[in-house]
C-alpha positions in Angstrom: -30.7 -24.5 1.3 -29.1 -20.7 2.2 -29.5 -21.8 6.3 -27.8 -25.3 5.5 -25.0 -23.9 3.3 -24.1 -21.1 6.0 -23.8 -23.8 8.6 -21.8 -25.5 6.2 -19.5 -22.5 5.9 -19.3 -21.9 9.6 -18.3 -25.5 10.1 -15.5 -25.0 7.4 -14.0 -22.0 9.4 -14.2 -23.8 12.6 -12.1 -26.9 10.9 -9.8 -24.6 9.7 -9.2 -22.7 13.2 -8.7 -26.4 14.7 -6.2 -26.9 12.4 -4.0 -23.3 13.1 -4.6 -23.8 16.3 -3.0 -27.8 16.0 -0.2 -26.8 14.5 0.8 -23.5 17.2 -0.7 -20.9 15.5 -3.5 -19.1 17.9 -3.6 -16.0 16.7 -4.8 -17.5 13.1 -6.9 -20.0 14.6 -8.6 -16.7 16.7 -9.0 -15.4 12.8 -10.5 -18.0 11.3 -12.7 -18.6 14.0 -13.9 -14.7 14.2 -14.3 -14.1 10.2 -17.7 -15.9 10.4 -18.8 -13.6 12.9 -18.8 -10.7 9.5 -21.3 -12.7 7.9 -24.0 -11.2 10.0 -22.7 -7.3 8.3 -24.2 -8.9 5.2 -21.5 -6.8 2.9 -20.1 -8.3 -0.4 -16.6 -7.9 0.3 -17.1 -10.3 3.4 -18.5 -13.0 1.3 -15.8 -12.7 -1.1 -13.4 -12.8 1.4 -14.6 -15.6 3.3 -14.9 -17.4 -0.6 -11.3 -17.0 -1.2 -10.3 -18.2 3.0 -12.5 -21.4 2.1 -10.7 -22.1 -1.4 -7.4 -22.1 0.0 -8.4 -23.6 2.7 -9.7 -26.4 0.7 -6.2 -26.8 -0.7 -4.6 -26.6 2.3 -6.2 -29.5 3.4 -5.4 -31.0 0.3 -1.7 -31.0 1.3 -2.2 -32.0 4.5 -4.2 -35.0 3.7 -1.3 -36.1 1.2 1.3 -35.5 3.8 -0.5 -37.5 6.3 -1.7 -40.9 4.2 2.0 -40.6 3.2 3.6 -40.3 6.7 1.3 -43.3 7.5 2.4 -45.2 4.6 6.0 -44.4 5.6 4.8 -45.9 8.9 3.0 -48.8 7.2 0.2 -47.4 9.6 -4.0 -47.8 8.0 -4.7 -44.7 6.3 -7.9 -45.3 4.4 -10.0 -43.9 6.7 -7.7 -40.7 7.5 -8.1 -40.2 3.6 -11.6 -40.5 3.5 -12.0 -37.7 6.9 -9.8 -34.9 5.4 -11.4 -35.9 1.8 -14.9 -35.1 3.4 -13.9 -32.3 5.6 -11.9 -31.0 1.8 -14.9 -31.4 0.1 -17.0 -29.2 2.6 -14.6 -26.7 2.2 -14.6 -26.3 -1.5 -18.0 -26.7 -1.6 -18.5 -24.2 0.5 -16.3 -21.6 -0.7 -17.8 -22.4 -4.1 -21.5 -21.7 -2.8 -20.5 -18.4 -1.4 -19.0 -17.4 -5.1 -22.8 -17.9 -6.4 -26.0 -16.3 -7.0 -27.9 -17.0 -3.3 -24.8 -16.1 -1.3 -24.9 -13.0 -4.1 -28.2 -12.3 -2.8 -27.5 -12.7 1.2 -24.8 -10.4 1.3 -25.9 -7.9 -0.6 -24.4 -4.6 1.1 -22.0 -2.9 -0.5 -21.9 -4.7 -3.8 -21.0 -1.4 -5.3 -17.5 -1.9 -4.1 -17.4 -5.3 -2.9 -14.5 -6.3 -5.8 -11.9 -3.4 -4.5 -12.9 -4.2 -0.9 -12.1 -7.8 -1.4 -9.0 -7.7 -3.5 -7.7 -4.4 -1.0 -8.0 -7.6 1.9 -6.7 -10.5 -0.1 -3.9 -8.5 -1.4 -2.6 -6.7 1.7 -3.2 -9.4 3.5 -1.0 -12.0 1.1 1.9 -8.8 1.1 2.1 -8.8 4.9 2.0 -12.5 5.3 5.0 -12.9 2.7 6.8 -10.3 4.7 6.4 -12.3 8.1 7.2 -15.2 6.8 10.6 -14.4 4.8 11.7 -11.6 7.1 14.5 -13.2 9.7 13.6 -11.1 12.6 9.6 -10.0 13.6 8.5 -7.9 11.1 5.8 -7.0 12.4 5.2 -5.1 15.9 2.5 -7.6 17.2 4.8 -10.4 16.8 7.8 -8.8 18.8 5.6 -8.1 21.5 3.3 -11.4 21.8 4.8 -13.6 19.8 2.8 -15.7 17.3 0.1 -12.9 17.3 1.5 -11.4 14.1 -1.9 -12.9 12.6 -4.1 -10.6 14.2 -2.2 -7.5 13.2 -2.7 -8.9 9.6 -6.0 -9.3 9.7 -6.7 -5.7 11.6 -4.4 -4.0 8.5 -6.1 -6.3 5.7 -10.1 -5.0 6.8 -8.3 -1.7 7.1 -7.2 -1.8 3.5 -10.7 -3.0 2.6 -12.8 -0.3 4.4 -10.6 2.1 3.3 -10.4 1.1 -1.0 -14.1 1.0 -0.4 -14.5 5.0 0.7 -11.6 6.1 -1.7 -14.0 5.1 -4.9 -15.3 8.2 -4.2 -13.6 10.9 -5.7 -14.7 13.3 -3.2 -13.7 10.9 -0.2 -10.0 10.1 -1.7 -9.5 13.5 -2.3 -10.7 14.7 2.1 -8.9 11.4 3.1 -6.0 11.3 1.1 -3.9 13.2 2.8 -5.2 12.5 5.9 -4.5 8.9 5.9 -0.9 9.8 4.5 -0.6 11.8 7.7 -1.2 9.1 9.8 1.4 7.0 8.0 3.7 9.6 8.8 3.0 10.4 12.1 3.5 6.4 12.9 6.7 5.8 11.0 8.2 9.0 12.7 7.1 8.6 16.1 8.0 4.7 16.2 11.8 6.5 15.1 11.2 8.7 18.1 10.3 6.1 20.3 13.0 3.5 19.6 15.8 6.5 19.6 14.4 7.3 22.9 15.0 3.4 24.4 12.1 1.3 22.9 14.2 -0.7 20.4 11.2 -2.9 19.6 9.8 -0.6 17.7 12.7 -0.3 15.4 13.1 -2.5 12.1 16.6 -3.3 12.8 18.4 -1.4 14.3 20.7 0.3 11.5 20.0 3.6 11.7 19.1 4.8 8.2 18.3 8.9 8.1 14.5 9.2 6.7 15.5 11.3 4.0 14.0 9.9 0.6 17.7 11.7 -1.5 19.5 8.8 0.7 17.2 6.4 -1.2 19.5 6.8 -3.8 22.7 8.0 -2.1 23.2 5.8 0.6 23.9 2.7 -1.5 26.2 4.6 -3.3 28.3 5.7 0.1 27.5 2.3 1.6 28.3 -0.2 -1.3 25.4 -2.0 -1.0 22.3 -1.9 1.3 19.4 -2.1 -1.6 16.2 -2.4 0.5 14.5 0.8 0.2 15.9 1.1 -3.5 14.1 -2.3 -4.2 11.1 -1.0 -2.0 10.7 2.1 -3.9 11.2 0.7 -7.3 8.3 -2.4 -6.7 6.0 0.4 -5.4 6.4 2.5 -8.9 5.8 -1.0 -10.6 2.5 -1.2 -8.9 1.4 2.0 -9.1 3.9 4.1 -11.2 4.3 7.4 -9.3 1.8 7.2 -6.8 4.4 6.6 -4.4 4.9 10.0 -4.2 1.5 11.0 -3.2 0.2 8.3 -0.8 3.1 6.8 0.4 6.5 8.7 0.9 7.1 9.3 4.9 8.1 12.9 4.0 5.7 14.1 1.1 3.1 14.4 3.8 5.0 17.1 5.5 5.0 19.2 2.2 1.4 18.2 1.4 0.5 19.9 4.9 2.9 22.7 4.4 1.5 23.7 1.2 -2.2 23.3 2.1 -1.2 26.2 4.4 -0.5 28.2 1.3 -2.6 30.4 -0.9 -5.4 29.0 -2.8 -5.0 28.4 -5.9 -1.5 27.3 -5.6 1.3 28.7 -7.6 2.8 26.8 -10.4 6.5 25.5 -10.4 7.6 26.0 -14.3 8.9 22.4 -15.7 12.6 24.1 -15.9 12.5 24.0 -12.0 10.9 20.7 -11.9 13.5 19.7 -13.6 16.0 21.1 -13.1 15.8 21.3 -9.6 15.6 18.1 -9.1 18.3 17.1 -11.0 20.6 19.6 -9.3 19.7 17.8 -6.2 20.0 14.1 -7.2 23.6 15.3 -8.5 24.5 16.7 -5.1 23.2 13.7 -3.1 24.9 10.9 -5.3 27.9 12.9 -6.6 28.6 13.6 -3.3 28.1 10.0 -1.4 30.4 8.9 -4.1 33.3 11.7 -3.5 32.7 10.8 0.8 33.0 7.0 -0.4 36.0 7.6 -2.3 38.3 9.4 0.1 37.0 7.1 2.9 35.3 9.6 4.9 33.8 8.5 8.8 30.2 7.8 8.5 29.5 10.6 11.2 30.5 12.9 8.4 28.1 11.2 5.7 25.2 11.0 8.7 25.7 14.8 9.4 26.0 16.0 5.6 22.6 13.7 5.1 21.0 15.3 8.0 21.6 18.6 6.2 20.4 17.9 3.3 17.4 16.9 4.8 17.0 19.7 7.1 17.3 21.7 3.7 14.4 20.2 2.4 12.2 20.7 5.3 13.2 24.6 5.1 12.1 24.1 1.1 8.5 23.0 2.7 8.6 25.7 5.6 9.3 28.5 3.0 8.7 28.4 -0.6 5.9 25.3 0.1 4.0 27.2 2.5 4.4 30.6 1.2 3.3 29.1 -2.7 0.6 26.4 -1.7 2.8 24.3 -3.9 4.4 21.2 -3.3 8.0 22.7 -3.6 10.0 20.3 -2.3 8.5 17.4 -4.1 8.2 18.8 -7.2 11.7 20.6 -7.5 14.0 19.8 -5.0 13.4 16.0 -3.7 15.5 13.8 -6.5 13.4 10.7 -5.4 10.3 12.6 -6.8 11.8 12.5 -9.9 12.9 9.3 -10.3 9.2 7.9 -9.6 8.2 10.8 -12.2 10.2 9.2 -14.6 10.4 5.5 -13.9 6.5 6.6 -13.4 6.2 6.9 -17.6 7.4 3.3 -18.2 4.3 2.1 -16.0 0.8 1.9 -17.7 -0.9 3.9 -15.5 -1.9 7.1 -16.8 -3.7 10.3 -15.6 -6.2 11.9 -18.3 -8.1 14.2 -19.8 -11.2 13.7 -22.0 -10.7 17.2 -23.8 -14.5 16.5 -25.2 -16.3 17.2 -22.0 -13.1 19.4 -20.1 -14.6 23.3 -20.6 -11.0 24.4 -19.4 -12.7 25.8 -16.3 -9.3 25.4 -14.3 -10.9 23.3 -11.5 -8.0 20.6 -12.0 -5.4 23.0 -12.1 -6.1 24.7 -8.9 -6.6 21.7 -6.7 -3.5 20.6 -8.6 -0.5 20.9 -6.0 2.1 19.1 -7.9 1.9 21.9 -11.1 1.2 19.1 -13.4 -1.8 20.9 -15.1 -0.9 23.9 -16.5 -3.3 25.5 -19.4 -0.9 24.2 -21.9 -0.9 20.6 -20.7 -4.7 21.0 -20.4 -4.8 21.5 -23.8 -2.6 18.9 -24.7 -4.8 16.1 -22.6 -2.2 15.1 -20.0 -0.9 16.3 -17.2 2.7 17.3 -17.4 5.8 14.9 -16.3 5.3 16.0 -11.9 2.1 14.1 -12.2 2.1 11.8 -9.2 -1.6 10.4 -9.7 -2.8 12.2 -6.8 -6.4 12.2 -7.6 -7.0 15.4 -6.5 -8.1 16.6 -10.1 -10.6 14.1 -10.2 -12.4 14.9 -7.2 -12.3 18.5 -8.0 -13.8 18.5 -12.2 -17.4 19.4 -12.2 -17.3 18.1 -15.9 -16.0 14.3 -14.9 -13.4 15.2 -17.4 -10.4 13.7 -15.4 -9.5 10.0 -15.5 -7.5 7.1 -14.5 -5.9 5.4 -17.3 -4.9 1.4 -18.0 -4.2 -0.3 -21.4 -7.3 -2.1 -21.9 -9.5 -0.9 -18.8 -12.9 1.5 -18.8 -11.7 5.1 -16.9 -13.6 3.1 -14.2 -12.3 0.1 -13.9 -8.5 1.6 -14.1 -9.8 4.1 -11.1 -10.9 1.1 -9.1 -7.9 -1.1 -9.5 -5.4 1.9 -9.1 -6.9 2.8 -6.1 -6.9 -1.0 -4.9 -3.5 -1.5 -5.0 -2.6 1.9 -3.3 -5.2 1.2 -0.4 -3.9 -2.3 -0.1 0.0 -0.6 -0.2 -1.0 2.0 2.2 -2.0 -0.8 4.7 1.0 -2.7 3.9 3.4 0.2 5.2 1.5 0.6 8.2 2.3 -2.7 9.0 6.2 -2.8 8.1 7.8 0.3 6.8 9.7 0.9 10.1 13.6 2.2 10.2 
């Protein structure tokens, strides 16, 4: 029965890659027609994967069967037959995809079942987030598409088993902690040296075309000068509705440069007190907005706004290159960058929590000195959360020999909450890759 259904399976891919490839789309017909080609890596995730392809699949022929009977109806053309094809080429599908949800499929591919779940839903998700962006987006989204058009499918797929792979070496506490910020590194180093590249001639690799300064204080303030212009603020605010403040830890284009400034610092870091979280912060989101609004108000050129915003970030990078680097602290995100705040805060109306089980923490300290956002101070140690600059890091985690640091969700094990978190930031992290260009 196993040799007979993975023929079956096969079959159903190679249906589905006629179809793309009937209706123009080559590059997803090349997909569909490669996935099976994973089956012989025997991991759980694939099967999973190739499950949900299969379903939808199934309904896609659905739809195309009823458009087709009623275009031949319209026609007054036979269509009993037609019916009957795309009903038995449906029902492979689904039956398919339905055998590869169950116990002998659960038995074939039967590598990596530890983190097959994350893996899978890491694909599915960033997969479904990339494909919603190329299909509403006006222009190419993505680079693949602006420079062979139509191949926009394979850059999905290469970011989706990216996403996978990489939620599936993240459970690890050890891993995410060594590949954290080496994967927000690479974010960084694309997204800035696409800027370079398309300042230098190569206007391909730009989003659009608007210039809009990468400093995250002009999240905020350049709406405000602008009157209008809400992408990144919508951007920002549905990342903290994923995953609260996480944003500011795995996927800010600029947090990565403090992260590497302060690992250059002494070790353990030194703690910023919560009045300079604070109040530093504060002092800067009231420079940045108050003063967009006073250059909006008296109608000042944008080459004034553009230089005063180029300052202000310059001033940041000399809050990395100094107190960052000299305090092994995360200075800039943790008391000058106003955005960091505002995903602190926004951060405590989203579920997700960072914890400690006070029953098996010894107060050792381990937490607090691979702590770079001075969120775990012996006072908030004692108290069983971290304090309010928090940004779910996971660094903690990987470094309590006592497994006394958790992930936290209403309703989900420590585990469970851990696995999904780090799910949707994978998937997120994969998603950027892919589209956050200026």
């Amino acid at each position: 029965m196993t040799p007979f259904m993975l023929t079956l399976a096969v079959l159903a891919h190679v249906l589905l890659a006629a179809h793309a490839l009937r209706r123009g789309d080559w590059a997803l017909c090349a997909g569909l027609a490669a996935l099976p080609l994973a089956y012989v890596t025997r991991l759980g995730a694939v099967r999973l994967v190739a499950a949900a392809v299969l379903l939808l699949g199934a309904a896609q022929w659905v739809s195309t069967g009823l458009d087709f009977v009623q275009l031949r109806q319209a026609l007054g053309e036979p269509w009993l037959r037609l019916a009957l094809i795309l009903s038995a080429v449906c029902g492979v599908t689904l039956a398919s995809g339905l055998w590869l949800l169950g116990a002998r499929a659960q038995a074939l591919f039967h590598r990596g079942r530890e983190v097959e779940i994350p893996q899978a839903m890491a694909f599915l998700l960033s997969a479904g987030l990339l494909v919603l962006a190329r299909s509403k987006a006006s222009a190419p989204v993505l680079l693949a598409d602006r420079f062979l058009p139509g191949s926009g499918w394979l850059e999905v797929l290469l970011l989706a088993a990216y996403a996978g792979w990489l939620a599936g070496r993240i459970l690890d506490p050890q891993e995410h902690k060594r590949l954290r910020p080496r994967i927000w590194a690479l974010f960084s180093a694309l997204f800035f040296g696409q800027l370079a590249l398309g300042l230098a001639g190569f206007t391909d690799l730009l989003m659009t075309g608007r210039l809009h300064l990468p400093v995250p204080a002009l999240i905020a303030a350049g709406p405000i000068f602008r009157g209008g212009g809400l992408f990144m603020p919508i951007l920002f605010a549905s990342t903290v509705l994923l995953v609260g403040p996480a944003w500011c830890s795995h996927l800010c284009y600029i947090g990565a440069w403090d992260d590497a400034c302060s690992r250059l610092g002494p070790k353990p870091p030194h703690a910023l007190s919560q009045r300079w979280s604070i109040g530093g912060r504060l002092t800067a989101l009231a420079l940045a907005c108050g003063g967009a609004l006073a250059l909006r108000l008296l109608g000042a050129p944008v080459l004034v706004a553009v230089w005063l915003a180029a300052g202000f970030g310059l001033l940041g990078v000399g809050v990395m290159l100094l107190a960052s680097r000299r305090m092994g602290t995360m200075a800039h995100c943790t008391a000058f960058c106003p955005i960091g705040l505002a995903g602190n805060l926004l951060g405590r109306f989203m579920p997700w929590r960072m914890g400690i089980s006070l029953d098996a923490c010894t107060r050792c300290g381990s937490c607090a000195r691979a702590c770079r956002y001075s969120a775990l101070t012996p006072l908030q140690i004692e108290a069983g959360k971290p304090g309010l600059s928090c940004t779910l890091c996971g660094d903690c985690v990987g470094a309590c020999p006592h497994d006394a640091m958790h992930y936290r969700f209403p309703g989900l094990s420590s585990a469970t909450a851990r696995a999904a978190f780090l799910t949707l930031v994978a998937a997120l992290h994969a998603v950027f890759l892919g589209v956050a260009r200026i």
